[in-house]
N, C-alpha and C positions, 0 to 999 in steps of 0.2 A: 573837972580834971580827969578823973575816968573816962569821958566818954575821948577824951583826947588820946590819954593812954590804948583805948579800944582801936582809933581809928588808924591811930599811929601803926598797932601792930596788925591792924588789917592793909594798910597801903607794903608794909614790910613784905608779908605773908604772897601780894599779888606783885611785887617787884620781885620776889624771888620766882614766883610761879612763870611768869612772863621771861627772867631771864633762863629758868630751866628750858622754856619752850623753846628761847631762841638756839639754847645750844643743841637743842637735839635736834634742832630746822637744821643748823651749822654742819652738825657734824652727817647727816644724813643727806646733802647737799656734798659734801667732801666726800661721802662713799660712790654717790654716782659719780662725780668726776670721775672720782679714779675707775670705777666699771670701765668706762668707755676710753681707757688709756690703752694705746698696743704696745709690743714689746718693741716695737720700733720707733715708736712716741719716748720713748724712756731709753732708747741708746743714742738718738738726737739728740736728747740732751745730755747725756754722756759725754756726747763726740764734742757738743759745746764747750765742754771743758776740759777736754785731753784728760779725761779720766783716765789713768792706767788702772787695768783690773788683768783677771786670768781668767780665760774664754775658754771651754771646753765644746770643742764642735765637738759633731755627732760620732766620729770614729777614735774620742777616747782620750784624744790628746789634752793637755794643756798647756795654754802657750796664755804667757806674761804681754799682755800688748795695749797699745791705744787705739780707740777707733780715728782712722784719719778720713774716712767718708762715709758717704752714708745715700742709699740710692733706695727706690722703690720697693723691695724685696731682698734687698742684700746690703750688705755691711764691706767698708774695706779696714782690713787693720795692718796694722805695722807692727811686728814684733819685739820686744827687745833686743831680742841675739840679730835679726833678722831684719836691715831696713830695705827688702822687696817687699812690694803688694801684694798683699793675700787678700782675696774677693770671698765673700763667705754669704751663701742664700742664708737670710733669719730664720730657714728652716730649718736650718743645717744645723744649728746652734743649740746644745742640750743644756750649758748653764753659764751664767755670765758671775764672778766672783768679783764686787768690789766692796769700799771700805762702807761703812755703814754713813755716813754725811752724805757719800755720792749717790748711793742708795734711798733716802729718802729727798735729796735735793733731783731725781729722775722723776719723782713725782710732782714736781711744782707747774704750775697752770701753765706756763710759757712751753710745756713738753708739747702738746698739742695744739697749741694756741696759735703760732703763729703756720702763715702760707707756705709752703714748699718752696725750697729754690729749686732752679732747673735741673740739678744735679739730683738732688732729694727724689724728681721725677723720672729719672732715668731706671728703667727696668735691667735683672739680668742678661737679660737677653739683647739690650740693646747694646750693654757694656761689652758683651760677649762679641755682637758683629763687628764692636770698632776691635778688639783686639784682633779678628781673622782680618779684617780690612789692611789692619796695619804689620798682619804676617807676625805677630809678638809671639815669640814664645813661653810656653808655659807648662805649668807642673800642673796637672789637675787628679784632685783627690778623691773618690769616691767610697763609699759604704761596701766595707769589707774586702777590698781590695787596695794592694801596694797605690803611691800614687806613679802616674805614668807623664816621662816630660813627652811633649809634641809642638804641634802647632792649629789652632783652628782655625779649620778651613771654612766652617759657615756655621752658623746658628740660627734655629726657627723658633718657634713660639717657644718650645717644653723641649729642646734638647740640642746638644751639637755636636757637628761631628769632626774629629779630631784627630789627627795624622802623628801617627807615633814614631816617633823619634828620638836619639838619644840627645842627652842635652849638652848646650854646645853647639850642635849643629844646625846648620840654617836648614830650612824645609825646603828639600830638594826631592826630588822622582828617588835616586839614587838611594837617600839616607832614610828614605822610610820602610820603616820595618812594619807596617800595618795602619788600619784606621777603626774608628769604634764610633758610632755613634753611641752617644750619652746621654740620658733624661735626665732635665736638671734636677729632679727630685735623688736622683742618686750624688746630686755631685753634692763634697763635703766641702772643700774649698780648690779655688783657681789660684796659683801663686804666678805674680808676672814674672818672669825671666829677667825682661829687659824690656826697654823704651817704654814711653808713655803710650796712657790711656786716657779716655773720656772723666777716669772718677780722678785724675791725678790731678 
């Protein structure tokens, strides 16, 4: 009878031991997922579910909004007070504010897991040639200065350049008061004026 009692609490002893080992294989499998998760992996699934949260881009603001697309380097959101498109590089972005469920449901394996759609692949710069293509106007905002409405007229790899205008007006020779070329790393957010675009 002892030796039973012995063996009994020897199998106990290596079923806890075995299931300790499993949980720390678990949990140290769960921490590299998450290493290899971008911030961009984690507002995809955001955008999944019309999370509204409070976005603070980089010049300070905070604005109340949903992500309504989502492209290779840059986010589009919709505001509350404001349903124009606002384009925002994810570099631009210094902190994203949402409730704590959306917050760890950004971390579930589906954030990175599945393939891009063609939109997902679309870089700034390519969203940026269809707006100058299609003459759209826009508010564009940069690091430490007012934003300025214009219109753009072309964009290359790392910046564009931009025909200032007051807003309202169509981009005409007449109505432009200047032009600026812009390195996207300065821009904080594009807001569309009007008509459609590529992320729309």
């Amino acid at each position: 009878m002892e030796w039973d009692h012995l063996f009994a609490d020897l199998e106990g002893q290596l079923a806890a031991e075995w299931e300790a080992e499993r949980a720390a294989l678990d949990a140290e499998s769960e921490r590299l997922r998450i290493s290899k998760l971008t911030l961009r992996d984690r507002l995809r699934a955001v955008a999944d579910e019309r999370t509204r949260m409070v976005l603070e881009p980089a010049d300070g603001e905070r604005w109340e909004c949903t992500v309504h697309t989502i492209g290779a380097d840059w986010i589009g959101v919709v505001l509350a007070s404001d349903p124009r498109l606002r384009i925002l590089p994810v570099a631009a972005i210094s902190a994203i504010g949402v409730d704590h469920g959306a917050l760890l449901s950004s971390l579930g394996a589906d954030a990175a897991a599945s393939a891009p759609t063609m939109r997902e692949r679309m870089t700034l710069g390519f969203v940026l040639r269809d707006l100058a293509r299609r003459r759209t106007p826009v508010t564009v905002a940069r690091r430490g200065t007012d934003p300025q409405h214009g219109t753009i007229d072309r964009a290359g790899v790392d910046h564009l350049d931009l025909a200032v205008h007051d807003a309202g007006e169509v981009r005409r020779a007449r109505s432009v008061r200047g032009f600026r070329m812009i390195p996207f790393d300065s821009l904080v957010w594009i807001r569309v004026e009007s008509g459609e675009t590529a992320a729309s």
